[in-house]
Gaussian input, Z-matrix of N, CA and C with variables (Angstrom, degrees):
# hf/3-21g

backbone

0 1
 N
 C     1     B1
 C     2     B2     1     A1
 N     3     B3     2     A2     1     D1
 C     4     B4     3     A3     2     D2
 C     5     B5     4     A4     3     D3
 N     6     B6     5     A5     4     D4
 C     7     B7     6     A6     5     D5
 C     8     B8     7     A7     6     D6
 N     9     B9     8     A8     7     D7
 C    10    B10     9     A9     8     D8
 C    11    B11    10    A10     9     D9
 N    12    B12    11    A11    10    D10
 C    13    B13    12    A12    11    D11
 C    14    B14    13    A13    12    D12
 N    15    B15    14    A14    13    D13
 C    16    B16    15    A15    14    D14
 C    17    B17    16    A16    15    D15
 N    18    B18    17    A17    16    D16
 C    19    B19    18    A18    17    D17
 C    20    B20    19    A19    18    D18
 N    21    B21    20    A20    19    D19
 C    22    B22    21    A21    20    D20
 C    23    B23    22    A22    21    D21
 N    24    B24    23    A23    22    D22
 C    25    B25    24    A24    23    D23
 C    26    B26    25    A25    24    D24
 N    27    B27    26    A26    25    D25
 C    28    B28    27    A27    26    D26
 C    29    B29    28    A28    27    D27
 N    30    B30    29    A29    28    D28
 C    31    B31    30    A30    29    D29
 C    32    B32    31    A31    30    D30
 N    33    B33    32    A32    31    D31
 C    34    B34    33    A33    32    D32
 C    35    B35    34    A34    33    D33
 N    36    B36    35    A35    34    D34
 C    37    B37    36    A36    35    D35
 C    38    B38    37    A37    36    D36
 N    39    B39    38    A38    37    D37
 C    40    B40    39    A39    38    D38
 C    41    B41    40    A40    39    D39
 N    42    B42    41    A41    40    D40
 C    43    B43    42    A42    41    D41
 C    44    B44    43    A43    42    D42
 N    45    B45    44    A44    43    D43
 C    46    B46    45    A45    44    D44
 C    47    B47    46    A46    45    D45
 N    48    B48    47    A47    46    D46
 C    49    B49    48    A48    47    D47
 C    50    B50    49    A49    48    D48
 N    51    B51    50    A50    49    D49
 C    52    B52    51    A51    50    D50
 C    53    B53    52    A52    51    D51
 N    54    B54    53    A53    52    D52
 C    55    B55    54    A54    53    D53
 C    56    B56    55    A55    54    D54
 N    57    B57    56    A56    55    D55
 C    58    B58    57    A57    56    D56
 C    59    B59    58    A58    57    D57
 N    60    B60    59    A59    58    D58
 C    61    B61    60    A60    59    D59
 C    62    B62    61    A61    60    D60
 N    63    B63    62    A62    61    D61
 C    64    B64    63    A63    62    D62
 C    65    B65    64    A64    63    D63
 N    66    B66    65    A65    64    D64
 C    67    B67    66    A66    65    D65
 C    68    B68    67    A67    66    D66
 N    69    B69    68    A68    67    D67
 C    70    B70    69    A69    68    D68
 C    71    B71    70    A70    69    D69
 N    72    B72    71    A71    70    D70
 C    73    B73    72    A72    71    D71
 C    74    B74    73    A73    72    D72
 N    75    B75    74    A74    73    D73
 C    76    B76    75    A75    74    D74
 C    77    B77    76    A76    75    D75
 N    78    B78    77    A77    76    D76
 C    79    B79    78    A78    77    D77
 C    80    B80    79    A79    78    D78
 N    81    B81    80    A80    79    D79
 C    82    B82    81    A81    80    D80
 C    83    B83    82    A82    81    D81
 N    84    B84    83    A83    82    D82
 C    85    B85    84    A84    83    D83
 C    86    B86    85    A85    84    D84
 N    87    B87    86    A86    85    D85
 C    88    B88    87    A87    86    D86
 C    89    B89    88    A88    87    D87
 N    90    B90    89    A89    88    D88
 C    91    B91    90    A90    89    D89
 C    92    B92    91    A91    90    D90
 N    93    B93    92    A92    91    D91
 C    94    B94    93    A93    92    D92
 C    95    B95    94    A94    93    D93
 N    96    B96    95    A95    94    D94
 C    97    B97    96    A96    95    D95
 C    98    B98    97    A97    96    D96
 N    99    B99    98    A98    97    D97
 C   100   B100    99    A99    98    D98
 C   101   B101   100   A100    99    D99
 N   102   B102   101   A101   100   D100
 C   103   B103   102   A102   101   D101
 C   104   B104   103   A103   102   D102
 N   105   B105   104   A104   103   D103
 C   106   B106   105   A105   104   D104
 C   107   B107   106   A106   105   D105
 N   108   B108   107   A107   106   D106
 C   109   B109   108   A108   107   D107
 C   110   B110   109   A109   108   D108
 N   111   B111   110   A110   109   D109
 C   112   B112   111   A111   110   D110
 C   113   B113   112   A112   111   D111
 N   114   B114   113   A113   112   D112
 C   115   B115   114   A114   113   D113
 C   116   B116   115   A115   114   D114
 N   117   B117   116   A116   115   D115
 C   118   B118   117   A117   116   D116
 C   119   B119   118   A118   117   D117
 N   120   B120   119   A119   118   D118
 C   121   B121   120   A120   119   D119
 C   122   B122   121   A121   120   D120
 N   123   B123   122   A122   121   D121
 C   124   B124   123   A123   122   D122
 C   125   B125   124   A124   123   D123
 N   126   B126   125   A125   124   D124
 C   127   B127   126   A126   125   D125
 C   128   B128   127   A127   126   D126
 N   129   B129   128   A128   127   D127
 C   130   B130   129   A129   128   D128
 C   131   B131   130   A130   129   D129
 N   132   B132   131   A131   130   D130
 C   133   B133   132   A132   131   D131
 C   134   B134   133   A133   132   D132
 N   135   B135   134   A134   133   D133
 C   136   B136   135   A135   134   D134
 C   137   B137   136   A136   135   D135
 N   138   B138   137   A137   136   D136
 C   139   B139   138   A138   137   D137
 C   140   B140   139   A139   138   D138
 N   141   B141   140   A140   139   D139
 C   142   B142   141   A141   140   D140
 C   143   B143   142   A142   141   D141
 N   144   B144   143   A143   142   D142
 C   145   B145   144   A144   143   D143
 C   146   B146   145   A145   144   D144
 N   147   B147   146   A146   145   D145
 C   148   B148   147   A147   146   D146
 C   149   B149   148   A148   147   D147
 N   150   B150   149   A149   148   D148
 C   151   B151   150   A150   149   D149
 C   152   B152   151   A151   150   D150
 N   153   B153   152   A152   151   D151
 C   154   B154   153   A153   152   D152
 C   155   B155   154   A154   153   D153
 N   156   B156   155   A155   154   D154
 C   157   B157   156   A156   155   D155
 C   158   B158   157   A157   156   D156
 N   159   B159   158   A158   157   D157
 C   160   B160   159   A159   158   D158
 C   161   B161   160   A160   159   D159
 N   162   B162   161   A161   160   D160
 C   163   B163   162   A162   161   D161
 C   164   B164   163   A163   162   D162
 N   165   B165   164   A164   163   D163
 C   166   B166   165   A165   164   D164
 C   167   B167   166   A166   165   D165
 N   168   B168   167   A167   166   D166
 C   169   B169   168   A168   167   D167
 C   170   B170   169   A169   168   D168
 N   171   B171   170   A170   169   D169
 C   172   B172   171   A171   170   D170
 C   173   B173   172   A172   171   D171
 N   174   B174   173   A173   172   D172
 C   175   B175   174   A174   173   D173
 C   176   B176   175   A175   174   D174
 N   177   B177   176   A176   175   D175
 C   178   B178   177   A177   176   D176
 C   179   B179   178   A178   177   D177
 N   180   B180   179   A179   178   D178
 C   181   B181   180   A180   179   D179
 C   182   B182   181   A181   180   D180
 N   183   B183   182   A182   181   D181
 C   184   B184   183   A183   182   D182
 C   185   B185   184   A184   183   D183
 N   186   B186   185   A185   184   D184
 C   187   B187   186   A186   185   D185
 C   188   B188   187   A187   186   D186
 N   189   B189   188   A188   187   D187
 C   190   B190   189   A189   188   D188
 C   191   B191   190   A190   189   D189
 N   192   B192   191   A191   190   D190
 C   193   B193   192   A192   191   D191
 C   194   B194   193   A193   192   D192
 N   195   B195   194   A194   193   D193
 C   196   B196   195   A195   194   D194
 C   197   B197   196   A196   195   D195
 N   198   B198   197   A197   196   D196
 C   199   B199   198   A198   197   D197
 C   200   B200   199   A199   198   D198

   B1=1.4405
   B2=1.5334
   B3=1.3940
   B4=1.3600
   B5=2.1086
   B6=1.5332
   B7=1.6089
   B8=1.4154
   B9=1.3816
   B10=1.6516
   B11=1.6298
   B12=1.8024
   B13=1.3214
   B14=1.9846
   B15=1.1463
   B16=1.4588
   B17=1.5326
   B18=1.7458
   B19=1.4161
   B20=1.4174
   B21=1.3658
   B22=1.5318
   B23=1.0336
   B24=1.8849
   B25=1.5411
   B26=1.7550
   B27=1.2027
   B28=1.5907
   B29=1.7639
   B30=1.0189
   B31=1.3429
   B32=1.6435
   B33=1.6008
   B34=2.1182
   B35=2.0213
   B36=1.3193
   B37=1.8542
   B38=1.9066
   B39=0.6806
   B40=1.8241
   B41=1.4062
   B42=0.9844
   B43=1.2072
   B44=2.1570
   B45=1.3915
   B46=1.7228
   B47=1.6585
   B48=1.2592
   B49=1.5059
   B50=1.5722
   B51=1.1797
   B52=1.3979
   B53=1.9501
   B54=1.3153
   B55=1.3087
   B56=1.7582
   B57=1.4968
   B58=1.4408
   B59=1.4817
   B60=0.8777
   B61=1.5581
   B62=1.6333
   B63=1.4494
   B64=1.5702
   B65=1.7835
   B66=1.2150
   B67=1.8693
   B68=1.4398
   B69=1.3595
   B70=1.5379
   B71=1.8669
   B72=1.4476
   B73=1.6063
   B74=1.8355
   B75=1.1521
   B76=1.7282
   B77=1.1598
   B78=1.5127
   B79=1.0937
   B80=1.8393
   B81=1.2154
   B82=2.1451
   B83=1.8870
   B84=1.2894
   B85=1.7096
   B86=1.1184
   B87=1.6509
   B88=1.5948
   B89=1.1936
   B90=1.9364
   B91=1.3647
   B92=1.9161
   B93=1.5437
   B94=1.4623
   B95=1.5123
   B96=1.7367
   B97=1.3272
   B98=2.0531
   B99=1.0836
   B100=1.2291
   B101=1.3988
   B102=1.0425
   B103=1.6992
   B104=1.7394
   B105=1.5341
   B106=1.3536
   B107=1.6822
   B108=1.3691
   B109=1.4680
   B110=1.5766
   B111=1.3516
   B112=1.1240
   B113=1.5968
   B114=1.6059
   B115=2.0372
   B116=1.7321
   B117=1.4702
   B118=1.5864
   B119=1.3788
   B120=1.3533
   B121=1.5123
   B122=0.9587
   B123=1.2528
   B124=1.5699
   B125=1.0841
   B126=1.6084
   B127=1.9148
   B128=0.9606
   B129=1.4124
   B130=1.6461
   B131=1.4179
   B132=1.0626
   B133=1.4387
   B134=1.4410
   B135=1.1393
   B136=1.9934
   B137=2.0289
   B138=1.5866
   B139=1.4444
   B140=1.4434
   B141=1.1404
   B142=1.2805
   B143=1.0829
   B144=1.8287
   B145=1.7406
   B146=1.5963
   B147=1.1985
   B148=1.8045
   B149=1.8300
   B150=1.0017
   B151=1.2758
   B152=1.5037
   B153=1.3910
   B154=1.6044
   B155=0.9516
   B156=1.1719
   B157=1.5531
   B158=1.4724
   B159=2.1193
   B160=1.0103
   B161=1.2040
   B162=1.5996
   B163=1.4154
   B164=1.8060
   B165=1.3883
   B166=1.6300
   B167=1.7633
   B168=1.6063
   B169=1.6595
   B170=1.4914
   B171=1.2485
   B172=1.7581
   B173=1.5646
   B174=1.1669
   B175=1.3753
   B176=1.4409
   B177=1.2910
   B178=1.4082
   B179=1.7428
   B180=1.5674
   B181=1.7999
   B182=1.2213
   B183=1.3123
   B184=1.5846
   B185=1.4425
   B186=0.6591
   B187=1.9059
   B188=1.1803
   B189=1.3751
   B190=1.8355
   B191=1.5733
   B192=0.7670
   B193=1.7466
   B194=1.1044
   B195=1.3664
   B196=1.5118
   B197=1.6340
   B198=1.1860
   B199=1.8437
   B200=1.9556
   A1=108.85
   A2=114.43
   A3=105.69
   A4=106.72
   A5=93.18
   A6=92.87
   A7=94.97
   A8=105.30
   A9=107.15
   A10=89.94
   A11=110.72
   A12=111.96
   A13=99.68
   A14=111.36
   A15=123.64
   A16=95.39
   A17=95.14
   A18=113.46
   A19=118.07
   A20=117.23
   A21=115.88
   A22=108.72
   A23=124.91
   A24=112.71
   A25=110.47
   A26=115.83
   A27=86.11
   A28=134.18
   A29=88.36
   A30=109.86
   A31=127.64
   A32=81.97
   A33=103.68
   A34=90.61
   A35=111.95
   A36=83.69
   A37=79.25
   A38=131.83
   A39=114.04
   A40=120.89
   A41=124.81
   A42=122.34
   A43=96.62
   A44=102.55
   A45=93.36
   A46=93.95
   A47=150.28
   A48=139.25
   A49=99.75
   A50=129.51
   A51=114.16
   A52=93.78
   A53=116.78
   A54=115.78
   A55=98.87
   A56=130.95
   A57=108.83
   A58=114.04
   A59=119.54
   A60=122.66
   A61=114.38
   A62=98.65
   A63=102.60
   A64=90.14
   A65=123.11
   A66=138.61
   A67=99.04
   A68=113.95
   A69=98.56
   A70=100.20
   A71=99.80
   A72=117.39
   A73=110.65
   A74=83.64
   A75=94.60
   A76=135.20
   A77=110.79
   A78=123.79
   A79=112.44
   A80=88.00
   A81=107.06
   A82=106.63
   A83=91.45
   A84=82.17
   A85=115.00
   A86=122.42
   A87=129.71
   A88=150.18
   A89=97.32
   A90=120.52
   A91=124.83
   A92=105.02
   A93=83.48
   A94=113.09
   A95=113.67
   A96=98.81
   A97=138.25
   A98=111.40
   A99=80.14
   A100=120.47
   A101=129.82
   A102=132.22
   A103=110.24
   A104=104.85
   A105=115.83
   A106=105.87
   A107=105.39
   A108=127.31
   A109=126.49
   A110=102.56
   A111=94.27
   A112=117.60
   A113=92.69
   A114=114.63
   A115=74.47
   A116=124.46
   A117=123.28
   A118=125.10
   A119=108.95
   A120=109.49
   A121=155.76
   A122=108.99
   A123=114.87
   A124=100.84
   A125=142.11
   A126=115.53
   A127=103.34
   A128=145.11
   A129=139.58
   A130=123.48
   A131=110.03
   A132=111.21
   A133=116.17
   A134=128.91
   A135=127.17
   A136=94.00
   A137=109.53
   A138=80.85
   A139=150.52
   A140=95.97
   A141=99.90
   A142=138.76
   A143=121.68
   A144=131.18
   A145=85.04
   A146=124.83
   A147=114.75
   A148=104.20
   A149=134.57
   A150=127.10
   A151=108.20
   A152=90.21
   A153=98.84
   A154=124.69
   A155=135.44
   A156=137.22
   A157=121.26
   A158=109.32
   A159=126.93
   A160=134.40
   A161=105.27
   A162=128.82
   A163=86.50
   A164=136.84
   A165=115.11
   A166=92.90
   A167=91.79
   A168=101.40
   A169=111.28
   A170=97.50
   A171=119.35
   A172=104.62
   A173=125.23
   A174=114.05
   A175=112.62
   A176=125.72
   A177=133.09
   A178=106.28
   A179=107.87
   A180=102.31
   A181=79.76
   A182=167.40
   A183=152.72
   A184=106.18
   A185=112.96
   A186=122.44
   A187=130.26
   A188=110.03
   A189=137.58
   A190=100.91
   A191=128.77
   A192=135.95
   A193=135.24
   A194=134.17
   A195=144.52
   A196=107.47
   A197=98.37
   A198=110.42
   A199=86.41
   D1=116.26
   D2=-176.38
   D3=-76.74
   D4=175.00
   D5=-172.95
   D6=-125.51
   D7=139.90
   D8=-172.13
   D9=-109.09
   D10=130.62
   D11=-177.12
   D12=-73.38
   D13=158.35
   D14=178.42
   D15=-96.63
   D16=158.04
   D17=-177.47
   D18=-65.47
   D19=131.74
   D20=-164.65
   D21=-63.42
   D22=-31.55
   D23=169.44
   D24=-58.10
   D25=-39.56
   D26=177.33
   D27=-77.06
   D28=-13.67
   D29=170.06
   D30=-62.70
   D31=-36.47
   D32=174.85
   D33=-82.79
   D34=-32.27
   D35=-162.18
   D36=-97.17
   D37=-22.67
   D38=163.26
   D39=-57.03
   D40=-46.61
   D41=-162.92
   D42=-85.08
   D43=-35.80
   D44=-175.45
   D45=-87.27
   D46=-15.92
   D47=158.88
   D48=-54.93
   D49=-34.46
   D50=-168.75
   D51=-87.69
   D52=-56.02
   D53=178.34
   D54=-35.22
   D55=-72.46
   D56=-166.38
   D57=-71.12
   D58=0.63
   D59=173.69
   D60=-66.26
   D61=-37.17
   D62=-166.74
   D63=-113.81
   D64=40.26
   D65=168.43
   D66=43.42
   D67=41.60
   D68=170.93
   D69=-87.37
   D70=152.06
   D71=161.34
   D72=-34.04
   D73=140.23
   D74=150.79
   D75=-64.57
   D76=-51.37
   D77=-174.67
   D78=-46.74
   D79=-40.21
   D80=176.34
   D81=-53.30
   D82=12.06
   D83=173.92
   D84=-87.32
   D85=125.85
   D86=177.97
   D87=-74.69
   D88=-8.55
   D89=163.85
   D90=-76.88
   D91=123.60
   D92=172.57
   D93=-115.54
   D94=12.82
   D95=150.11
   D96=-74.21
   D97=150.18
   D98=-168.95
   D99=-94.61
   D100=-4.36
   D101=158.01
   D102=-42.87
   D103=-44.77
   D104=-159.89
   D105=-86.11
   D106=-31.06
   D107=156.11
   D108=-47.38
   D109=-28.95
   D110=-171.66
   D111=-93.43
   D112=-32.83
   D113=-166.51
   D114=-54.62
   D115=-54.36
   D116=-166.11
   D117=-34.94
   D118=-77.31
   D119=137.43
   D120=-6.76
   D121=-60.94
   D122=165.57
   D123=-77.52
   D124=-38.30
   D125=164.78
   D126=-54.13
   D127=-73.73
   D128=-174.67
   D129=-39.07
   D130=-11.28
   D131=153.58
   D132=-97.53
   D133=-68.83
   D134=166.18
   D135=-21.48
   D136=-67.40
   D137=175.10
   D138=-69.19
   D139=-12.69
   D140=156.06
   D141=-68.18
   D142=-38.13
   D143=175.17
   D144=-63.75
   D145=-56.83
   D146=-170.64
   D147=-54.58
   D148=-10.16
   D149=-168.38
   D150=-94.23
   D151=-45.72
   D152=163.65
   D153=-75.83
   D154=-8.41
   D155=-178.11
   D156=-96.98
   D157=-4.41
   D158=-157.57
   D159=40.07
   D160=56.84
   D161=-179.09
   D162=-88.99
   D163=53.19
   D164=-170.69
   D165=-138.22
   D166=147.85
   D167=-168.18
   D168=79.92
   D169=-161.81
   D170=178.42
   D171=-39.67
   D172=-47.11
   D173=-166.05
   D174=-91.17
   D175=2.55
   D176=-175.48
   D177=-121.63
   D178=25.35
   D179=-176.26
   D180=-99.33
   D181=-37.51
   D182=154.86
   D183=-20.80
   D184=-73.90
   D185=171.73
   D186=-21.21
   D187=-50.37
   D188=175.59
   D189=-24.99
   D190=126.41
   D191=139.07
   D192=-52.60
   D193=98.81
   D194=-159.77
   D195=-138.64
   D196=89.87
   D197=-171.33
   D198=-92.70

């Protein structure tokens, strides 16, 4: 079965929704383009309003990002 890679923008706001989910910094973002910078971001922020909203643990695996 071949595997089709996913779009790196979703991949940048997946991977930084999970980064603010688990309260890591911003600054820890690994992209230095800025298109790719940004999709990041804007997950790191969505995870964050979910962090605060106590979207975390068992009741926040609905939440998860799965592009």
């Amino acid at each position: 079965m071949k595997r089709v890679k996913r779009d790196k923008s979703n991949r940048a706001y997946s991977r930084g929704y999970q980064a603010g989910l688990q309260v890591r910094s911003r600054d820890l973002c690994p992209y230095t383009d800025t298109t790719t910078r940004q999709f990041w971001l804007s997950g790191w922020r969505d995870g964050r309003a979910d962090h605060w909203a106590g979207f975390t643990g068992v009741p926040g695996i609905h939440r998860t990002v799965n592009y």
